[in-house]
C-alpha positions in Angstrom: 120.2 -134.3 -46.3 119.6 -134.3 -50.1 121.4 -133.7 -53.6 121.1 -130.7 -55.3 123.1 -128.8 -57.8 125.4 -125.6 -58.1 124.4 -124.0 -61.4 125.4 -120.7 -63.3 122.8 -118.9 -65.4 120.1 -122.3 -65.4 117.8 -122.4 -68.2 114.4 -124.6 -68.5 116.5 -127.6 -70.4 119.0 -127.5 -67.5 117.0 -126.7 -64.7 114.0 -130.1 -66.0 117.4 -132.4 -66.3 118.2 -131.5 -62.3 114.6 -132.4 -61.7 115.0 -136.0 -63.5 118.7 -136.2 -61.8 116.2 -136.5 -58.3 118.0 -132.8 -57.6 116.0 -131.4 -54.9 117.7 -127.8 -54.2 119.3 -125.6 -56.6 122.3 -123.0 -55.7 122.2 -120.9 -58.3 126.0 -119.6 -58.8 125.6 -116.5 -61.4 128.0 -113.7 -60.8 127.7 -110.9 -61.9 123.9 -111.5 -61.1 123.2 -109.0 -64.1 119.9 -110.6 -64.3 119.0 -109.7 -60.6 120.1 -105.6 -61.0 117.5 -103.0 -60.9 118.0 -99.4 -62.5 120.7 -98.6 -59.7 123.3 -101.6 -60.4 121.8 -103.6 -56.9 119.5 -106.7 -56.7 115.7 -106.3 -57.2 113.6 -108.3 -54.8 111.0 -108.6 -57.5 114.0 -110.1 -59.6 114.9 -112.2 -56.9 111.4 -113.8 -56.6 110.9 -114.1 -60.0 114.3 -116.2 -60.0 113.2 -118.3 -57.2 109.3 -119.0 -58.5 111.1 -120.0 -62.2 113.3 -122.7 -60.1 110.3 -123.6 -58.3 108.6 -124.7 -61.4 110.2 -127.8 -62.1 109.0 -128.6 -58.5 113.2 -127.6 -57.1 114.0 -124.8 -54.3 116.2 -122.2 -54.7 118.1 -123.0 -51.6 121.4 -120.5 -52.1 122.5 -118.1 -54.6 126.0 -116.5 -54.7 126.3 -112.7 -54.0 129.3 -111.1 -55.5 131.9 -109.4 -53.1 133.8 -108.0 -55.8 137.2 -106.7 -54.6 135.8 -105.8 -51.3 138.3 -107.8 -49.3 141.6 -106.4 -51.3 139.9 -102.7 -51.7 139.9 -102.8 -47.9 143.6 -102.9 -47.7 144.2 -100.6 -50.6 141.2 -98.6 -52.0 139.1 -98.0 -47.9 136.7 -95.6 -50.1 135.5 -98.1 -52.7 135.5 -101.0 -50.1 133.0 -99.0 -48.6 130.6 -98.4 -51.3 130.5 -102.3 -52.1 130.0 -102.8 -48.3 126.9 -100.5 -49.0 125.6 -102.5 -52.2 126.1 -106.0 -50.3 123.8 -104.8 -47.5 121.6 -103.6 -50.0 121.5 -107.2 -52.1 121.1 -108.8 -48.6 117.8 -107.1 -48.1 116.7 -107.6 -51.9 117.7 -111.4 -50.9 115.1 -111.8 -48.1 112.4 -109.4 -49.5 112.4 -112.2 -52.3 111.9 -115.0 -50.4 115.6 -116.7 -50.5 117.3 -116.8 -47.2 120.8 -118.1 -48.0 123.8 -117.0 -49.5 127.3 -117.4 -50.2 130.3 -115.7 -51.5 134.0 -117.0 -51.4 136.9 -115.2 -49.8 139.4 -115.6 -52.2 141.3 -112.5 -53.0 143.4 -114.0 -55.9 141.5 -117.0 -57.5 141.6 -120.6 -56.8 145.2 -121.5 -57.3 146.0 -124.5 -59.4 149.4 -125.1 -61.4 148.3 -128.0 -63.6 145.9 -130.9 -64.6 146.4 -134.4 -64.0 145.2 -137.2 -65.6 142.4 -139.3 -63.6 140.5 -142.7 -64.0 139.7 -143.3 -68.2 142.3 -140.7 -69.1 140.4 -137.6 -67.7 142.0 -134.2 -67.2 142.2 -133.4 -63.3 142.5 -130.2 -61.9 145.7 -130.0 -60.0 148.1 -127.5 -57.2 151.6 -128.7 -56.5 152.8 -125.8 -54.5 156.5 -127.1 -55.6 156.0 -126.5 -59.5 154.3 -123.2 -58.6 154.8 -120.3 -61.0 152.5 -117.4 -62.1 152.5 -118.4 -65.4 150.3 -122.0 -64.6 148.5 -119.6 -62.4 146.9 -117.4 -64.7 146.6 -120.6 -67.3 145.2 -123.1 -65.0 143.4 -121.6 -61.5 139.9 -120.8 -61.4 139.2 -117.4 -62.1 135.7 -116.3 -60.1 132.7 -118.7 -62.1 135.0 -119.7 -64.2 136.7 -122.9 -64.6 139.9 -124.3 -66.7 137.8 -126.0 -69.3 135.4 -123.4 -69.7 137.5 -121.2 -72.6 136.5 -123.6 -75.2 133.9 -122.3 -78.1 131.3 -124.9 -77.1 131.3 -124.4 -73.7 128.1 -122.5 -72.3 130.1 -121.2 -68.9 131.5 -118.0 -68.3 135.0 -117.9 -69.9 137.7 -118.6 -67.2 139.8 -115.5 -67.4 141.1 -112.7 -65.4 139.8 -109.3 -65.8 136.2 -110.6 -67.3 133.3 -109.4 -64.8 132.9 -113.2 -64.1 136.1 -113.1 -62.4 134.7 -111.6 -59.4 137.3 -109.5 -58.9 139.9 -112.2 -58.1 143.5 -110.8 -59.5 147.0 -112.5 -60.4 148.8 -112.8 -56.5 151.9 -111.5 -58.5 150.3 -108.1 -59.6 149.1 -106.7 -55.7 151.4 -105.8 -53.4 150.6 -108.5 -51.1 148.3 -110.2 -48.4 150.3 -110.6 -45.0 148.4 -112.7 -42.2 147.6 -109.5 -40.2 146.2 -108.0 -43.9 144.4 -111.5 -44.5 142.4 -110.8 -41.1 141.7 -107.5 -41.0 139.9 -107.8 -44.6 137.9 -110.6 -43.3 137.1 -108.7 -40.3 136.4 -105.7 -42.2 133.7 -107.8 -44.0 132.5 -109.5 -41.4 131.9 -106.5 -39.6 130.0 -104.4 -43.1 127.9 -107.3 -43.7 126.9 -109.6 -40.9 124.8 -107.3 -38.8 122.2 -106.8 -41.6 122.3 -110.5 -42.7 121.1 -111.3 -39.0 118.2 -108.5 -39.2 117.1 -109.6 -42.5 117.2 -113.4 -41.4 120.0 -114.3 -44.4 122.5 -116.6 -43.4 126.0 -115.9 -45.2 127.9 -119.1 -46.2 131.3 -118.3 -46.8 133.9 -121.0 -48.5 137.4 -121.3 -47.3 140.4 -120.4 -48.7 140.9 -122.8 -52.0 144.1 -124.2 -51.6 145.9 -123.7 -48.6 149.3 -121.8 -48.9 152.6 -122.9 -47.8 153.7 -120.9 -44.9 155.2 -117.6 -45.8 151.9 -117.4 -48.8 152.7 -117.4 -52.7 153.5 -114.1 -54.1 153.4 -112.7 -50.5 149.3 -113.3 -50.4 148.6 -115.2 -47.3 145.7 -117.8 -47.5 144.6 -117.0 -43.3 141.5 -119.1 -44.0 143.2 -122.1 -45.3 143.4 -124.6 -42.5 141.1 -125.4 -39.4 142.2 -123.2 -37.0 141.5 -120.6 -39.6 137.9 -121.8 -40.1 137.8 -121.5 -36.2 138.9 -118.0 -36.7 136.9 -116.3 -39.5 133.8 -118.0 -37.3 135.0 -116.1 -34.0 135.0 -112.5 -35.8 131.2 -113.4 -35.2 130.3 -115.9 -32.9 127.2 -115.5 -31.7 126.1 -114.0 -35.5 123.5 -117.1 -36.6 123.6 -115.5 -40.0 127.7 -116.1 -40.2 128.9 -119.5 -41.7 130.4 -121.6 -43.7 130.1 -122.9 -47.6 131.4 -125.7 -46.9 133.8 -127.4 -48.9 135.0 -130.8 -48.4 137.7 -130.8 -51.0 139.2 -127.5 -50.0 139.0 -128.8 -46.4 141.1 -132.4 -47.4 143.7 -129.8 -49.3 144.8 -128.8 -45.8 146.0 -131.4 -44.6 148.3 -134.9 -45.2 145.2 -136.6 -43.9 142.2 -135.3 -46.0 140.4 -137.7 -45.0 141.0 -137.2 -40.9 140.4 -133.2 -41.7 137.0 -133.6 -43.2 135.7 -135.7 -41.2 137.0 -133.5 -37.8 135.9 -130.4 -39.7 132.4 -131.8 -40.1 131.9 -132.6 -36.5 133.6 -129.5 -35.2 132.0 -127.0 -37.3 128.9 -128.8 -38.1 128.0 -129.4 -34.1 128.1 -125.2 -34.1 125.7 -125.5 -36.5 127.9 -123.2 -39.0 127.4 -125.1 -42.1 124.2 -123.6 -44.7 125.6 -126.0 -47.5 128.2 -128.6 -48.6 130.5 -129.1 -51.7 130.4 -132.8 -51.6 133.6 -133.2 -53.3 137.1 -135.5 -53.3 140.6 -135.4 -54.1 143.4 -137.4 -54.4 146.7 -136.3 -52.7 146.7 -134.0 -50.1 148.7 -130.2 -48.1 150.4 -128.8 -51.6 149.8 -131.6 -53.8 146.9 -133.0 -55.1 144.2 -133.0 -57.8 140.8 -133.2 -57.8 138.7 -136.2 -58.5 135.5 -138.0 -58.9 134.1 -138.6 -55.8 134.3 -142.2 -55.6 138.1 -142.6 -55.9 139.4 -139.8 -53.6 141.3 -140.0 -50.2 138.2 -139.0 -48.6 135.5 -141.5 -47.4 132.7 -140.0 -48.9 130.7 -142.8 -46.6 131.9 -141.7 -43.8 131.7 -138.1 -44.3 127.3 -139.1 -44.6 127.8 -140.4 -41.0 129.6 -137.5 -39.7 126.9 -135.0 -41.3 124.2 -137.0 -39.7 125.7 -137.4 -35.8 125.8 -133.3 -36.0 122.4 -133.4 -37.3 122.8 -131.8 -41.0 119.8 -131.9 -42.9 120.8 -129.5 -46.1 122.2 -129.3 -49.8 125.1 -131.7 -50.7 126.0 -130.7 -54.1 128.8 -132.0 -56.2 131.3 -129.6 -57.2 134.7 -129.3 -59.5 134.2 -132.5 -61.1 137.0 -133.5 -63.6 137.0 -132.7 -67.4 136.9 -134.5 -70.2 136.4 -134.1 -74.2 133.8 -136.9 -73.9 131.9 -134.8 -71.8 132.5 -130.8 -72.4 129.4 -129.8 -70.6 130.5 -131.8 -67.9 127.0 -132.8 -67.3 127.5 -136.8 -67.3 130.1 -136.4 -64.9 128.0 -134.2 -62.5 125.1 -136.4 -62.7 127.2 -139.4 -61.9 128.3 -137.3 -58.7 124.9 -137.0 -57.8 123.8 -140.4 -58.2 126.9 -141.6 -56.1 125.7 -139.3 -53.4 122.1 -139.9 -53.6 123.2 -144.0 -53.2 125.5 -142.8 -50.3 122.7 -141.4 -48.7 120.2 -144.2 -49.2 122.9 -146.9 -48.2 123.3 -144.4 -44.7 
């Protein structure tokens, strides 16, 4: 195993400071990947390897980079015809993907955004990403979820991320729950079987594995504005992996926070997730990330003062034998640090010493 980082749009200043941090893989998060697109709207492999050779200049490895599903997964409830044509355009990003030498990638399944209600405030005073399914009204939605790339203290005017709002192209297609007609738990799996069934096949002829992330937070039973998160506990994980099981190229982005948000004992979750999922040999890359509460409350948090033995989580990834990416992720906000690059780098040096101390 080894720390590396989750970046959107990396330049040479960002990319050298990774390489000082002791990174050692880069995911590179850009959606929409206008920088990828050829004359037709898809990925060029040409682009592609010119991506990868400018990571691999500051002696890193592009290890993942995100591919954009769009709508995809609502459209194939509601709009079959256009589902169909982004199925087309996936396949064809797939093979742009491997003809440029980068064999993972990863896409999230959330239909509506990542749904948070609040912030809290953290060690020092800092501003914590929060869901209390309790105080839950569309209104703190829109405000305060994460919305695609985005993130809720990316809308400032010296931030350098993609603005957190519905509607922008960085949004990914994620909508308001309260504006669809809904998501029922039969809907929830067909889309995911829908995709699964579009995309997989090609991603095992090409050689690309497809790490998907979970659904980020898990719902209350009965969903939030009648969308269902299906994906959003383990026997859902165990699920979306059966619509393929013997597909190598099908697996998981694997989250540890959104994992610990499923149940009253994040920390029993991960680390049962982690064996369970990581002895099938599912997971292509980790969010190495903690929170503190737990099902339908909780905020994030650094990842030294979560509910989760991040420790212990090390020791679970080694006795299944995983030997990728561990890269910190939703790290807490602060005015002291609006790039949030302090923060991140403390993340990594707390993993880096996990590992060492392992």
């Amino acid at each position: 195993m080894y720390i590396g980082e989750q970046l959107i749009n990396p330049t040479e200043a960002r990319l050298r400071l990774s390489a000082q941090l002791g990174a050692q893989g880069i995911v590179v998060d850009t959606r929409p990947n206008v920088q990828l697109l050829d004359a037709s709207g898809r990925w060029d492999p040409a682009k592609v390897a010119e991506q990868r050779k400018f990571v691999e200049r500051f002696g890193l490895r592009l290890e993942v980079m995100a591919v954009d599903i769009g709508s995809i997964l609502l459209d194939s409830l509601y709009n079959r015809e256009r589902a169909a044509a982004t199925a087309e355009g996936i396949r064809q990003d797939i093979r742009a993907a491997a003809a440029g030498g980068v064999t993972t990638l990863k896409y999230n399944v959330q239909m509506v955004g990542i749904t948070r209600t609040g912030v809290a405030q953290g060690r020092g005073g800092v501003s914590c990403s929060a869901f209390n399914a309790a105080e839950y009204d569309p209104a703190c939605d829109a405000q305060f979820s994460y919305w695609g790339v985005g993130h809720p203290d990316s809308n400032r005017e010296d931030s350098d991320e993609p603005v957190n709002a519905i509607g922008t192209p960085e949004a990914c297609g994620q909508v308001l729950g309260s504006s669809i007609p809904g998501v029922t738990e039969e809907q929830g799996w067909q889309a995911l079987e829908y995709f699964v069934e579009q995309v997989m096949p090609t991603a095992e002829k090409e050689g690309v594995r497809l790490a998907g992330h979970p659904h980020d937070p898990a719902y209350p039973p009965g969903g939030l504005n009648g969308v269902n998160h299906v994906v959003g506990s383990l026997a859902g994980i165990r699920r979306f992996l059966d619509i393929a099981p013997a597909n190598a190229s099908h697996g998981l982005n694997f989250c540890q926070g959104t994992v610990a948000e499923m149940s009253d004992d994040p920390n029993g979750i991960v680390q049962e997730a982690i064996r369970e999922f990581g002895g099938r040999k599912r997971i292509f890359m980790v969010h190495f990330r903690n929170i503190k509460g737990g099902y339908l409350d909780f905020r994030e948090a650094f990842p030294d003062e979560g509910d989760v033995d991040m420790a212990a989580s090390i020791r679970s990834y080694r006795s299944v034998g995983y030997d990728g990416i561990l890269c910190p992720d939703h790290v807490p906000l602060s005015d002291l640090d609006p790039g949030r690059e302090r923060f991140f780098a403390f993340a990594l040096g707390y993993t880096r010493g996990l590992l060492q101390a392992a």
